[in-house]
LOBA-471751 format. One line per field, with one value per residue (C-alpha): residue number from 1; residue in one letter; x, z, y. Coordinates in steps of 0.001 Angstrom, whole numbers. Example, Ala and Ser with C-alpha at 12.3 -4.5 7.8 and 13.67 -1.06 7.14 Angstrom:
BEGIN
k [1; 2]
r [A; S]
east [12300; 13670]
up [7800; 7140]
north [-4500; -1060]
This chain:
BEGIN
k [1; 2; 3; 4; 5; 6; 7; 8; 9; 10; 11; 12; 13; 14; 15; 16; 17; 18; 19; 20; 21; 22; 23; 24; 25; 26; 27; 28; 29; 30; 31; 32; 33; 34; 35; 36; 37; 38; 39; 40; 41; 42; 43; 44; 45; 46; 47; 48; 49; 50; 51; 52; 53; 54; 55; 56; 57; 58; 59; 60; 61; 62; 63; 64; 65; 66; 67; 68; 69; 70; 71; 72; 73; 74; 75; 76; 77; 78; 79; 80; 81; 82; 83; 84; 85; 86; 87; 88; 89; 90; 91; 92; 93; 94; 95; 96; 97; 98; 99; 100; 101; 102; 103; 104; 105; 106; 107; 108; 109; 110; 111; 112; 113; 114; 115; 116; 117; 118; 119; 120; 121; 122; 123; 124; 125; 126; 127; 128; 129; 130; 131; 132; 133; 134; 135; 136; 137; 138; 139; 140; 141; 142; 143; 144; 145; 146; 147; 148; 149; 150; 151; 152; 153; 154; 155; 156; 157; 158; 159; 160; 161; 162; 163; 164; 165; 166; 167; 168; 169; 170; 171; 172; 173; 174; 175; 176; 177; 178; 179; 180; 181; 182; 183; 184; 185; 186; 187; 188; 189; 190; 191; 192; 193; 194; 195; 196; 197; 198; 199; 200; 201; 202; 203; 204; 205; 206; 207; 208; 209; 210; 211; 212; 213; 214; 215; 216; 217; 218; 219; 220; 221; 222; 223; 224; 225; 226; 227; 228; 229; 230; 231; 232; 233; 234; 235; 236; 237; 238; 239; 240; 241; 242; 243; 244; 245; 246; 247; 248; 249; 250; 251; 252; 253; 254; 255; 256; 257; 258; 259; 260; 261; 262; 263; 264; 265; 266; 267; 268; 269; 270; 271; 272; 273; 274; 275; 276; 277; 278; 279; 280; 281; 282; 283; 284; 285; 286; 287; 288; 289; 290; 291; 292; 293; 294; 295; 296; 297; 298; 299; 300; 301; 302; 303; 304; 305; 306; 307; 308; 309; 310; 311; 312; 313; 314; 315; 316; 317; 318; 319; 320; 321; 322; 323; 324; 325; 326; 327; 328; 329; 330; 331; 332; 333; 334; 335; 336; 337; 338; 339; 340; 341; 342; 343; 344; 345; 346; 347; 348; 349; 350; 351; 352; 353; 354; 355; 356; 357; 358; 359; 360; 361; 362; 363; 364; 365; 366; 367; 368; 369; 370; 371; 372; 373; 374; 375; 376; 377; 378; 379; 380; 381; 382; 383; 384; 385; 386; 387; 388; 389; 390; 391; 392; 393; 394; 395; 396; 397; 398; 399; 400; 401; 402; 403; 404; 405; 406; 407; 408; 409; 410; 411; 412; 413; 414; 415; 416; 417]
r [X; X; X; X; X; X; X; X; X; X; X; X; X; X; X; X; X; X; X; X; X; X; X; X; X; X; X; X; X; X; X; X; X; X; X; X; X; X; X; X; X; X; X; X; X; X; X; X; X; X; X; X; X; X; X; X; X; X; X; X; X; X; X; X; X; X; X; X; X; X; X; X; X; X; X; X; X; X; X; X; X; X; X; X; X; X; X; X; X; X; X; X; X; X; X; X; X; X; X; X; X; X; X; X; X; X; X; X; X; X; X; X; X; X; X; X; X; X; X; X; X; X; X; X; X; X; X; X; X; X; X; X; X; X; X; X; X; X; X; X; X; X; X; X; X; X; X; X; X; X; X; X; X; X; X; X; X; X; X; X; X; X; X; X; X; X; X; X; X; X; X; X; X; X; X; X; X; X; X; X; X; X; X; X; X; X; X; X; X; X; X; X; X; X; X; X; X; X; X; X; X; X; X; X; X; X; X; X; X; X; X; X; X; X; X; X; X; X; X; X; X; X; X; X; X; X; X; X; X; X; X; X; X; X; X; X; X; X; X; X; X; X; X; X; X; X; X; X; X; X; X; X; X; X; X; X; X; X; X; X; X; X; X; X; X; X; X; X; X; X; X; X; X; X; X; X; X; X; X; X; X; X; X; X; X; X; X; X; X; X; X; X; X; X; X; X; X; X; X; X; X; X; X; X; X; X; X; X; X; X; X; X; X; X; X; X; X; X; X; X; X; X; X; X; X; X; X; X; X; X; X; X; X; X; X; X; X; X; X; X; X; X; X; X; X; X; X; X; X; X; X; X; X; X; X; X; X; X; X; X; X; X; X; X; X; X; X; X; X; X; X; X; X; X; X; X; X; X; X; X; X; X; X; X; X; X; X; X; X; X; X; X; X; X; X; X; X; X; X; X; X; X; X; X; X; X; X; X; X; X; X; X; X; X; X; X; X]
east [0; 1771; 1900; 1758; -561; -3200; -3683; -6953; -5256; -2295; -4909; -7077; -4108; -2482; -6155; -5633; -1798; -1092; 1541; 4237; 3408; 3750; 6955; 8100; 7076; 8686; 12142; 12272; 11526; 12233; 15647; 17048; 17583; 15382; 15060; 11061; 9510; 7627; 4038; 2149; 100; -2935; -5842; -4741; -7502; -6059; -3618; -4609; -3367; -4526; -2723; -3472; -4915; -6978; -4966; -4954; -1720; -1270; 1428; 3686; 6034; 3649; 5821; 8461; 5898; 4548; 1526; 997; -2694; -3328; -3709; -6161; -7431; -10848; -10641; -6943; -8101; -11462; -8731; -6670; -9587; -11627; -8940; -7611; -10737; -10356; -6191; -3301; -384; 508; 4300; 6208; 5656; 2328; 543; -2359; -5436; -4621; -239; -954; -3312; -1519; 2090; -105; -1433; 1418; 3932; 1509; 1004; 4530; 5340; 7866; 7670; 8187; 8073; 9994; 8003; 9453; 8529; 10612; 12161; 15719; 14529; 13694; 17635; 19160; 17101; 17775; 21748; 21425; 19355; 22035; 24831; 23282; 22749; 26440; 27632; 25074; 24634; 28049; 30414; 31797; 34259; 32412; 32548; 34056; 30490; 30521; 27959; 28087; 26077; 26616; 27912; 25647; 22883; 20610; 19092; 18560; 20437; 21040; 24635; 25104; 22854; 24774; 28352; 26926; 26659; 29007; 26707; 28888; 25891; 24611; 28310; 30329; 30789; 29077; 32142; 33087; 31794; 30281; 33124; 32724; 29417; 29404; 30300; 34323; 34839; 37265; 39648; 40219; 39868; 37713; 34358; 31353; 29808; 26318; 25437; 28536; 28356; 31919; 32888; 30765; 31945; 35705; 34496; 32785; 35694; 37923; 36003; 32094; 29792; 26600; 24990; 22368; 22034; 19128; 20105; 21213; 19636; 19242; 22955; 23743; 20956; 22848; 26117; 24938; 23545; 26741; 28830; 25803; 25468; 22464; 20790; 18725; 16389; 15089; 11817; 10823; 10482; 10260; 8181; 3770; 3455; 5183; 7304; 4224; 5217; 4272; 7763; 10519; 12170; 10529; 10951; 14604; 12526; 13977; 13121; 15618; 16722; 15590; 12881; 12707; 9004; 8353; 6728; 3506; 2717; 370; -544; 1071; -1047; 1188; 4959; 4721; 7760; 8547; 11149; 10441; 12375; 12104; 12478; 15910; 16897; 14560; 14503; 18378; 17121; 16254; 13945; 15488; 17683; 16296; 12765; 10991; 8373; 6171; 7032; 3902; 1547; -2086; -2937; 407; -1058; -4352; -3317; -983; -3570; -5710; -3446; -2258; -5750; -6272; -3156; -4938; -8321; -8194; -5513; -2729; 107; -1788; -2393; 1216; 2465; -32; -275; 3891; 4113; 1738; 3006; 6842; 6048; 3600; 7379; 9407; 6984; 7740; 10432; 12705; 15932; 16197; 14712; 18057; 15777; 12942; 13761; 11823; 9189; 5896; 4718; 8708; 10097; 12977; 12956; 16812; 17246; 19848; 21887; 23942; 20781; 19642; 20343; 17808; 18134; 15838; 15088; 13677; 11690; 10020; 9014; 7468; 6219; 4041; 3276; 982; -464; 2033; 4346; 7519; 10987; 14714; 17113; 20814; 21235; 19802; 16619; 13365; 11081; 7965; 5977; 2170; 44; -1002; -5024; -4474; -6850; -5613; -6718; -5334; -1813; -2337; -3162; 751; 2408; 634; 2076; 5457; 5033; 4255; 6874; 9475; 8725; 8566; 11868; 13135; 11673; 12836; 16601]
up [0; -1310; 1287; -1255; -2039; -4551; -6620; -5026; -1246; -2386; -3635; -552; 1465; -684; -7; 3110; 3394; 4977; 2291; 4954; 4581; 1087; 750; 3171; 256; -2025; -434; 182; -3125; -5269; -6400; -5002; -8301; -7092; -4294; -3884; -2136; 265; -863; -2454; -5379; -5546; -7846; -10543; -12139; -14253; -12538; -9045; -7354; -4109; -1749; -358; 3172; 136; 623; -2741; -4015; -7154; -9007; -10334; -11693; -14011; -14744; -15939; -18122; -19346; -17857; -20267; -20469; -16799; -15449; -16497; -19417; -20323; -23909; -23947; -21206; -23627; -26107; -24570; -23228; -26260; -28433; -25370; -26089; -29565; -29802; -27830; -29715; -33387; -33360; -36450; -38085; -38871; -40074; -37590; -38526; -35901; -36773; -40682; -39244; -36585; -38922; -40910; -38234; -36778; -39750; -41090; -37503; -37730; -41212; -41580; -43973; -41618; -38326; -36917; -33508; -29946; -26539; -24130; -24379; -24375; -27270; -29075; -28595; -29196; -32160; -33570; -33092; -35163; -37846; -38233; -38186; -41082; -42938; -42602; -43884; -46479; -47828; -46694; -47352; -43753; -43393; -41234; -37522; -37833; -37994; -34672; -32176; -30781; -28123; -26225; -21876; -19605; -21622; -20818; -23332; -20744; -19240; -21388; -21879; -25178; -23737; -20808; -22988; -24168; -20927; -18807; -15150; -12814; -11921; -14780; -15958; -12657; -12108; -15791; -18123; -20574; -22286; -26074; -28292; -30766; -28825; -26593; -25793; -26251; -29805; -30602; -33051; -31499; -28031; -27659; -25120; -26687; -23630; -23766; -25656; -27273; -30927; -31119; -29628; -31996; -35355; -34259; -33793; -37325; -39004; -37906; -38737; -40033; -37718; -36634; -34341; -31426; -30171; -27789; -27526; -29591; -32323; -34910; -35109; -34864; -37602; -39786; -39101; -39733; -43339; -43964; -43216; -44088; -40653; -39045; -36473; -34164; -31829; -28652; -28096; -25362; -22519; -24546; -27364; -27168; -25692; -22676; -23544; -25102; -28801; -30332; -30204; -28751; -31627; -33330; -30761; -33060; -36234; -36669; -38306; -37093; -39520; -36543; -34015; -31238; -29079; -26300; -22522; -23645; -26575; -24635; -21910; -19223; -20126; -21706; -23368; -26587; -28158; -31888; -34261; -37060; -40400; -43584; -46252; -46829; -43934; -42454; -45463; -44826; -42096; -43640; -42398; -39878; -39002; -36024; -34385; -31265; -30325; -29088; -30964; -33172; -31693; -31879; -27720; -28086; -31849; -30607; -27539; -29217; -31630; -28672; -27091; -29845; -30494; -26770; -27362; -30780; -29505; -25853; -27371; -24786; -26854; -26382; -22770; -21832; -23260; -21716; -18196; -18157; -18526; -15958; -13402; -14046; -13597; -10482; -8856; -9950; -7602; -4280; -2223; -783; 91; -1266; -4888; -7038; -10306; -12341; -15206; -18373; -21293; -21188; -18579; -17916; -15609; -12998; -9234; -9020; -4743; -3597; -1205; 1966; 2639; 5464; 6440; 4501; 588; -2712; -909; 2292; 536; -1618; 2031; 2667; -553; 96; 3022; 2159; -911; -4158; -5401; -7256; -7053; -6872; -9651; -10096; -6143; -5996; -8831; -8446; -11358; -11902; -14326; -13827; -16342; -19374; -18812; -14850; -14243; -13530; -10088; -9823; -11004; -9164; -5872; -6525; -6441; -3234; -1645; -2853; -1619; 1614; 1766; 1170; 3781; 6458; 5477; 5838; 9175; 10519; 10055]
north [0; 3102; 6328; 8548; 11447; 10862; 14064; 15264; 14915; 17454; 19465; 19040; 19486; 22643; 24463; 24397; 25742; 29539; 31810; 31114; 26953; 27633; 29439; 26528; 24471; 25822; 26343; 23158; 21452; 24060; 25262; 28360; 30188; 33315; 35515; 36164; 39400; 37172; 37090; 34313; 35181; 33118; 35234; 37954; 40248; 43751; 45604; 43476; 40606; 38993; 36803; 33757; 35154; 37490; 40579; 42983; 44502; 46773; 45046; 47221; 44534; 42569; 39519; 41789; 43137; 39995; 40725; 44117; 44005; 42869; 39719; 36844; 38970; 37392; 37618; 36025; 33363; 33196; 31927; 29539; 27521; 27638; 26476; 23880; 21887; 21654; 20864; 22053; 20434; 19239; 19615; 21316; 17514; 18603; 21360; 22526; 24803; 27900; 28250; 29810; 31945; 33468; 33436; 36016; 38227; 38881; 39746; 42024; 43386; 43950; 44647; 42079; 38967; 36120; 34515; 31889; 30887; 29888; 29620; 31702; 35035; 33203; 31052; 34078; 35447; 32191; 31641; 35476; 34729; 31412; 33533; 36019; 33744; 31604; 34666; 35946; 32837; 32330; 35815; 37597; 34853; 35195; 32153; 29320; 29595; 33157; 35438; 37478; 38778; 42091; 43544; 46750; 46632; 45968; 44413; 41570; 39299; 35737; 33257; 30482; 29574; 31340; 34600; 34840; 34835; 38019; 39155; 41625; 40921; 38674; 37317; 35838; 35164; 33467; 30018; 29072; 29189; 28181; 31475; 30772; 32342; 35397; 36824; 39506; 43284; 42640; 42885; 39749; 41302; 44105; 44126; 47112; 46611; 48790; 50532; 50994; 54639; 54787; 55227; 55911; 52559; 50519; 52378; 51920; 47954; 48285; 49851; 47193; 44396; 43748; 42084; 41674; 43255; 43009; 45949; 47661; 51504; 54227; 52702; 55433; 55631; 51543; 51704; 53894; 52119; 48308; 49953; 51473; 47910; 45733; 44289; 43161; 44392; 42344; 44676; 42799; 44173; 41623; 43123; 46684; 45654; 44839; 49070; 49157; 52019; 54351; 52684; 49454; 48902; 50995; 50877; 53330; 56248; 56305; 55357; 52242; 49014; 46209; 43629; 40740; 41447; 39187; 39323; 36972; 38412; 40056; 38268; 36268; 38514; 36541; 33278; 30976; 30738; 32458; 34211; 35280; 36090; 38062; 39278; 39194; 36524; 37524; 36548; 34191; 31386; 31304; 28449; 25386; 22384; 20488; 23321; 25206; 24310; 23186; 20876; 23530; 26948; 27220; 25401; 25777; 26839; 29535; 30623; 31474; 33286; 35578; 36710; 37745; 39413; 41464; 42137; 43229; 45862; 46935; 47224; 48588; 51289; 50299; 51988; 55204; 54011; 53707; 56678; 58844; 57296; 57203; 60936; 61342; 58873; 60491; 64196; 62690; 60269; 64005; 65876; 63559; 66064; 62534; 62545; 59145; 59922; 60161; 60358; 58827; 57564; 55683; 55379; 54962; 52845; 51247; 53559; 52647; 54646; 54859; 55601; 57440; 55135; 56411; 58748; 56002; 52503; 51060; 50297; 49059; 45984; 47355; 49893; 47381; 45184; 48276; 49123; 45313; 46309; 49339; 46843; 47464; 45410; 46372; 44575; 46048; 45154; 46206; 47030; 50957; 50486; 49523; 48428; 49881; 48354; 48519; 46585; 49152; 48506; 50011; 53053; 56723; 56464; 53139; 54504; 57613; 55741; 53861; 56867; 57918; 54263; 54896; 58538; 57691; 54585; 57142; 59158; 56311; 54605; 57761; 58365; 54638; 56110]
């Protein structure tokens, strides 16, 4: 007689578990790749969550904007269950009745030819790097295994073991060497690293060498210089792209139109893996079959959620949204008089609170307890910056209501000194 759980007693018994049994849970089990603000989501609805004691929080992270038009949005849930009934998977072996239709929508949402389908955001890179590469050697007449990579300082695209070789964070890099040769923001031939907003460090790379290059700033002038040494340029809009900046995608604040677009995070509204890389056939037939794929990337559950939920950022005018609502929740941050306020900074509705530190004892961290504490949620990245990243359907008095939190978090962390 086995002891183990049947499926309805871990159920049973999960109902009945407090947030603090269930972050038990889950440091025990789980790997310790994250470090959670300690709440336990259990019900999402537009720019809400709740907690598991039913607690409501404005969340001002949104999955890292994954969640763009709010959480558990009816007509993209409408989607995947209507379309889970019918058939969720098909594989690339077959064709399937939703992929065609969706491989349509979205290039002519886009204006680009083609669209090579993934899962994950880090898919989406990896799958844009393989693109370009195939298309140096094919079209360029690079000599194999010699096309290079570039991205600018301080980026980052993921953490897969090729992403990460782009990457300059110790974090992401340390203790997962060896590092994937010929990517990254160390141009190989020369030596030279290409910090972040530096045109002059990229055209000195250019000149001595062509490459291609990823590249997610300063793009009018990267623009100008890939034409000029026909390089490509791959423009990761996936945690920028879908309106979170005030733009479809934040590429054309610099009127720009990359060579390789990579989408993932928003494309399906938070409500299941769906990424995308687009380009045109130039480019994009340069893959073969049997080349590049994955089981799921195109599949008929993914297809039909991302054309709801580009039809959600069409229909419900979030571009519009995000650019209007950003300028007003900036100017509203600029007006808080704190000590700790070093500057607001961002587009649309992506906007980073960048605290001064040495002001008090307390940093990012403590500020976002707090921040939970008075019902918002917001996380700290890079030691002194905290997100904030509310979903582009929230209301004006919803937003407006955030800034009072963070107004009056300020003041007490200040206070507790």
């Amino acid at each position: 007689m086995s002891d183990r759980l049947s499926s309805q007693e871990f159920k049973n018994m999960s109902d009945r578990l407090s947030s603090q049994d269930l972050i038990k849970l889950e440091h025990t089990y789980g790997a310790h790749n994250y470090h959670p603000i300690p709440i336990v989501f259990s019900k999402g609805e537009g720019a809400f969550v709740w907690d598991r004691e039913n607690n409501m929080y404005l969340d001002f992270l949104c999955a890292y904007s994954a969640v763009n038009q709010g959480h558990c949005h009816p007509k993209i849930v409408k989607a995947l269950c209507d379309q889970a009934q019918k058939l969720c998977l098909s594989s690339r072996a077959f064709y399937n009745d939703v992929f065609g239709t969706y491989a349509k929508y979205i290039t002519e949402y886009f204006n680009y030819s083609m669209v090579l389908p993934m899962n994950t955001g880090a898919e989406a890179v990896e799958t844009g790097i393989k693109l370009a590469r195939k298309w140096g050697y094919l079209k360029k007449n690079i000599p194999e295994n010699e096309a290079i990579i570039l991205t600018c300082e301080g980026n980052f695209h993921g953490r897969t073991t090729t992403v990460i070789s782009m990457s300059s964070d110790p974090d992401c890099r340390v203790g997962f060497g060896p590092y994937m040769p010929l990517v990254g923001p160390v141009c190989p031939k020369t030596g030279r690293t290409i910090k972040y907003n530096s045109i002059e460090d990229l055209e000195a790379v250019l000149e001595a060498n062509p490459v291609n290059v990823p590249d997610d700033g300063y793009l009018k002038k990267c623009s100008d210089l890939c034409k000029k040494y026909n390089v490509l340029l791959i423009v990761d809009e996936i945690q920028t792209g879908l309106g979170r900046t005030g733009k479809m995608l934040c590429q054309e604040y610099d009127g720009v139109r990359g060579d390789i677009i990579l989408l993932g995070k928003a494309l399906s509204g938070g409500v299941y893996p769906v990424s995308a890389v687009l380009a045109d056939k130039e480019i994009m037939l340069c893959i073969q079959p049997g080349e590049h794929g994955s089981t799921y990337g195109g599949n008929p559950l993914g297809s039909a959620v991302a054309i709801a939920a580009l039809e959600v950022i069409k229909d419900e005018h979030l571009v519009e949204r995000a650019a209007s609502l950003g300028e007003m929740f900036r100017e509203a941050i600029r007006q808080i008089d704190s000590p700790l306020i070093k500057c607001v900074r961002g587009r649309g509705l992506l906007n980073a609170l960048v605290i001064n530190e040495g002001v008090c004892d307390k940093n990012a961290w403590h500020l976002c307890l707090l921040l939970k504490s008075r019902g918002l949620l917001a996380k700290p990245t890079h030691g002194n910056m905290i997100r904030l990243a509310p979903a582009l359907t929230i209301k004006e008095e919803d937003l407006m209501r955030g800034v009072k939190i963070i107004e009056e978090a300020l003041r007490d962390i200040v206070a507790m000194n």
